[in-house]
MARKOL-895224 format. One record per residue (C-alpha): residue number from 0; x, y, z. Coordinates in Angstrom, 3 decimals. Layout:
# residues N
[NUM [X Y Z]];
...
# end
This chain:
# residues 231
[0 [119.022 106.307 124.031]];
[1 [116.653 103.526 124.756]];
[2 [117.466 100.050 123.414]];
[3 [114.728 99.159 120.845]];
[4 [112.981 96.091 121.278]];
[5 [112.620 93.313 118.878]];
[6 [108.966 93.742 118.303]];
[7 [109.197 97.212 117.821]];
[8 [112.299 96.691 115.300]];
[9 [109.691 94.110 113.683]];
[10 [107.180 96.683 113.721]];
[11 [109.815 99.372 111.880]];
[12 [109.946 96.461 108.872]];
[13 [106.836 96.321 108.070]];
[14 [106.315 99.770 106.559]];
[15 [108.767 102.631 105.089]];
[16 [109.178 105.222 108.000]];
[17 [109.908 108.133 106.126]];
[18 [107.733 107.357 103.215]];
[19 [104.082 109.271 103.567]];
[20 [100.864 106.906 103.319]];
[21 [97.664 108.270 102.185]];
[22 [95.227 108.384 105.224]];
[23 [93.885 104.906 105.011]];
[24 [97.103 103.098 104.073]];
[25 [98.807 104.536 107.278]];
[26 [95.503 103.376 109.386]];
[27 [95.928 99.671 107.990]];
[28 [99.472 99.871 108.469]];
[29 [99.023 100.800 112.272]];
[30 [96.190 97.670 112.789]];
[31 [99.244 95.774 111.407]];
[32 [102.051 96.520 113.069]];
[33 [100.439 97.546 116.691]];
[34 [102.003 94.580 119.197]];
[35 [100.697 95.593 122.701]];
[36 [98.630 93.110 124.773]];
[37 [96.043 95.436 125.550]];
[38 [93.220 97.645 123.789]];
[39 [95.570 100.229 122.410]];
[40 [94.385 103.774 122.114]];
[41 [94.835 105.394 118.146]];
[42 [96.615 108.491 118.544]];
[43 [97.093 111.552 115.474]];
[44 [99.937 113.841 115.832]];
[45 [99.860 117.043 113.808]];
[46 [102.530 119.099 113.628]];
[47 [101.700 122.607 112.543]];
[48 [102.833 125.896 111.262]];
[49 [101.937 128.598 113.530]];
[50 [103.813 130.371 116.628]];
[51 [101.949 129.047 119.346]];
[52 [103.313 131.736 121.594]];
[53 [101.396 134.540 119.638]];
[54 [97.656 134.605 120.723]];
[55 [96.474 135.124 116.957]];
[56 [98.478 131.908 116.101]];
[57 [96.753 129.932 118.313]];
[58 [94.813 126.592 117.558]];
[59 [92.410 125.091 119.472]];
[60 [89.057 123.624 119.195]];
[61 [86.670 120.707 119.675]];
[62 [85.234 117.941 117.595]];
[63 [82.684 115.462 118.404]];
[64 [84.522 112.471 116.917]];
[65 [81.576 110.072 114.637]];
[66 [82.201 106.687 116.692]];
[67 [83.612 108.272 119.641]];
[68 [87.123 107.708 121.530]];
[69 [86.754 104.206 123.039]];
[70 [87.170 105.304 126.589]];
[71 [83.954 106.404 129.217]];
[72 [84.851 109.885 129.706]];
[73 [84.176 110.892 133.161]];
[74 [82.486 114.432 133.792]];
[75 [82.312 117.146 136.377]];
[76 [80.196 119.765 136.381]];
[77 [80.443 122.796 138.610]];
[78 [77.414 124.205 138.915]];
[79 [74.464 126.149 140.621]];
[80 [71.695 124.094 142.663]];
[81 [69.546 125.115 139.940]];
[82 [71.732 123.044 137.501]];
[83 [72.331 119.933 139.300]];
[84 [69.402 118.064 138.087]];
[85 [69.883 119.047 134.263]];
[86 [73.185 117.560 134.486]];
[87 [72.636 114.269 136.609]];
[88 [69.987 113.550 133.694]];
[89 [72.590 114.377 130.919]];
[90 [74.775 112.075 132.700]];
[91 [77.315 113.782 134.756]];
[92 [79.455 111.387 136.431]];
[93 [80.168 114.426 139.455]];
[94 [77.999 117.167 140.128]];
[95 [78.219 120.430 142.561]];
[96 [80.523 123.408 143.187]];
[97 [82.414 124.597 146.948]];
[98 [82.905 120.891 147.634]];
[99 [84.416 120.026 144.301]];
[100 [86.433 123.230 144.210]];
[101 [87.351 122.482 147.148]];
[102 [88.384 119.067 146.883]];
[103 [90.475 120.258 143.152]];
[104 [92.427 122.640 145.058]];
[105 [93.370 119.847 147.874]];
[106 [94.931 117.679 144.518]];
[107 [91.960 115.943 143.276]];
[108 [91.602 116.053 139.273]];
[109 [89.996 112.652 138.695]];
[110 [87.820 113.589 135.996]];
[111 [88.346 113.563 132.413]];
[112 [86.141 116.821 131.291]];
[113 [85.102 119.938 133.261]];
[114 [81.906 122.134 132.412]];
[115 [80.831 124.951 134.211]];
[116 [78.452 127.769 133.536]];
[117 [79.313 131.909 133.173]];
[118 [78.312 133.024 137.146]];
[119 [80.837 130.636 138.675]];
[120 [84.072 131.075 136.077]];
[121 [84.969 133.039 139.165]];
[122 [85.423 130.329 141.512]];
[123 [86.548 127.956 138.710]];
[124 [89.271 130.273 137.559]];
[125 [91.015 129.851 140.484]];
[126 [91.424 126.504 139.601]];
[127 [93.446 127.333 136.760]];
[128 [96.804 126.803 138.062]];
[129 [95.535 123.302 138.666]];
[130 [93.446 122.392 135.264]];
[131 [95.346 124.227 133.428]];
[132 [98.158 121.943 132.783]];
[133 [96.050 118.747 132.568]];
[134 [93.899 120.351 129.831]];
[135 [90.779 120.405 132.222]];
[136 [90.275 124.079 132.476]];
[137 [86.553 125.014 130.897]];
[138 [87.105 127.450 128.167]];
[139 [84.069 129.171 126.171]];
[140 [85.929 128.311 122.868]];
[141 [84.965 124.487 123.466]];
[142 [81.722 124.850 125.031]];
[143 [82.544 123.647 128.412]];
[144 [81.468 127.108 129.897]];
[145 [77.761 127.153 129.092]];
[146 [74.320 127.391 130.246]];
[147 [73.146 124.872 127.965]];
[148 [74.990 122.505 130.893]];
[149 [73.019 119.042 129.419]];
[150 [73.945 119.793 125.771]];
[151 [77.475 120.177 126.798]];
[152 [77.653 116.874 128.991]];
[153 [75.808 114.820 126.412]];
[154 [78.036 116.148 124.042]];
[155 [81.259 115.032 126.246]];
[156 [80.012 111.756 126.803]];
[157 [79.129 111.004 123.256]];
[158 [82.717 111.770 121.812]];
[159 [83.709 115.337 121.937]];
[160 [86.898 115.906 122.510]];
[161 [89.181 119.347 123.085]];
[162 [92.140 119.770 121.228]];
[163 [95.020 122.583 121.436]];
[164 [98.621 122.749 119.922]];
[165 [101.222 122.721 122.471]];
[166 [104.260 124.737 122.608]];
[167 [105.706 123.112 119.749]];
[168 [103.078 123.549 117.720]];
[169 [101.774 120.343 117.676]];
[170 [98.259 119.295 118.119]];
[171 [98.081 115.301 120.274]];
[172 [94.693 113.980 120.258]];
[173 [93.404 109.932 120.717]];
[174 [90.869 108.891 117.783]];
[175 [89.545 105.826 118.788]];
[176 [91.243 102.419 119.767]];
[177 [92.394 99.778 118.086]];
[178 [89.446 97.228 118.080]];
[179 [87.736 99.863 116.118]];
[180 [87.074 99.173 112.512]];
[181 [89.422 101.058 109.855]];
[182 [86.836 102.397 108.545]];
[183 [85.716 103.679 112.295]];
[184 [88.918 105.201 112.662]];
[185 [89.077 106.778 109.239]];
[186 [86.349 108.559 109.899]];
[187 [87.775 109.264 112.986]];
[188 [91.095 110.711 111.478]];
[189 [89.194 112.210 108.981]];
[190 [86.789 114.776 111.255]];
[191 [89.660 115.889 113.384]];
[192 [91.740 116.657 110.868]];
[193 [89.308 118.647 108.844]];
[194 [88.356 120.598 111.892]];
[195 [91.962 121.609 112.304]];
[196 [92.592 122.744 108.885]];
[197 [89.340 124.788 109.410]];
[198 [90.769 126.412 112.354]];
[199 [93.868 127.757 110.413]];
[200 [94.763 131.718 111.497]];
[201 [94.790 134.246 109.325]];
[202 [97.984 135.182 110.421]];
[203 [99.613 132.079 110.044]];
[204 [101.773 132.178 106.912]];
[205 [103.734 129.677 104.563]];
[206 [102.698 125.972 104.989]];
[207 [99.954 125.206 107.619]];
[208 [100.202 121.715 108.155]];
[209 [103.774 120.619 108.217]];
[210 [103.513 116.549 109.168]];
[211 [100.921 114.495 110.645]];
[212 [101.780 110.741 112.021]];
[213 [99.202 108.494 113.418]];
[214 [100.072 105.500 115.685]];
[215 [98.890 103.492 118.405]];
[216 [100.662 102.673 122.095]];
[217 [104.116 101.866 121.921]];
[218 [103.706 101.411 117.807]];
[219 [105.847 103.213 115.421]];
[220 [104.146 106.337 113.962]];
[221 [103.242 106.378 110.655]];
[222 [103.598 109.517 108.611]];
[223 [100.408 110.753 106.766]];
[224 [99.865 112.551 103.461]];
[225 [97.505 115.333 104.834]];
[226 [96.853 115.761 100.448]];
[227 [94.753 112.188 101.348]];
[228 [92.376 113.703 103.359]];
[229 [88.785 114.212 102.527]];
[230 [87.716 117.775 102.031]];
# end
């Protein structure tokens, strides 16, 4: 087990660790105790109550966050000629198709959000042993397959963000970063959450949301009364 630093023990005495904060509480505790010497990124944790390895169980979504992540999300789009200018306008930081498959397949996944368009899933889904695991693959579900190819980069580079529970059943996801406001990354908190609730299955029984914690690099997490969230 890894030897806990000072700070972090410092950090650990500031609030009650196993004692749930209402939403806002647990967001001014984290501006608090957060020691790094950098711009630390605000990350929620929510652990839920679903089988992620049954397809009907499965939660995932997107959620254009109200002030954003913090970071300059960089964008491909793999597209047809006809599509290249719509998406250099909306902002695309890479724009094509054979070269960029190409260039994915020989280990290049510099990019932060993929969108692509129906005709060429076909060449893209080839891809998917590569995307896949670094949560790039386009998907319908979160409109990064689409023909409306400038909504959906406008969309990425104003704060959308894709979200899916893992194989614990537990959905990661960055809300902002720490020189944001509170009140910034309330209403941060706040829109993701809601959306996830939303999302709940119908075949997902008992208690949905079992524990959420929100924290920010290398702080403590800070356990959240999901009760304290806005409907």
């Amino acid at each position: 087990m890894a030897k806990m630093t000072k700070k972090h023990k410092e950090a650990l005495s500031k609030f009650e660790k196993d004692k749930e904060y209402s939403l806002e509480e647990a967001v001014e505790i984290v501006k608090n105790i957060s020691y790094a010497k950098f711009d630390a990124s605000v990350d929620l944790n929510v652990r839920l109550g679903v089988d992620p390895r049954k397809a009907n169980q499965m939660v995932r979504g997107s959620v254009t966050l109200p002030h954003g992540t913090g970071k300059e999300k960089r964008v491909l789009v793999l597209c047809t000629p006809d599509k290249e200018e719509e998406a250099k306008a909306a902002g695309a930081d890479f724009v094509g198709l054979d070269e960029y498959v190409q260039k994915i397949k020989d280990g290049w996944t510099d990019v932060d959000v993929v969108i692509t368009m129906p005709s060429v899933m076909p060449k893209v889904g080839a891809l998917g042993r590569i995307l896949g695991p670094r949560g790039l693959m386009p998907n319908p579900k979160t409109g990064t397959v689409t023909m409306e190819i400038g909504s959906a980069v406008e969309a990425a580079k104003a704060g959308k963000i894709d979200f899916k529970v893992d194989k614990y059943g537990i959905v990661h996801s960055a809300i902002g970063k720490l020189n944001f406001s509170k009140d910034k990354i309330l209403d941060n908190a706040n829109e993701l959450l809601q959306t996830i609730i939303k999302l709940k299955p119908a075949a997902s029984k008992g208690t949905y949301v079992l524990s959420t914690t929100i924290s920010s690099t290398m702080s403590p997490g800070v356990k959240v009364n999901i009760k304290s969230v806005n409907a």
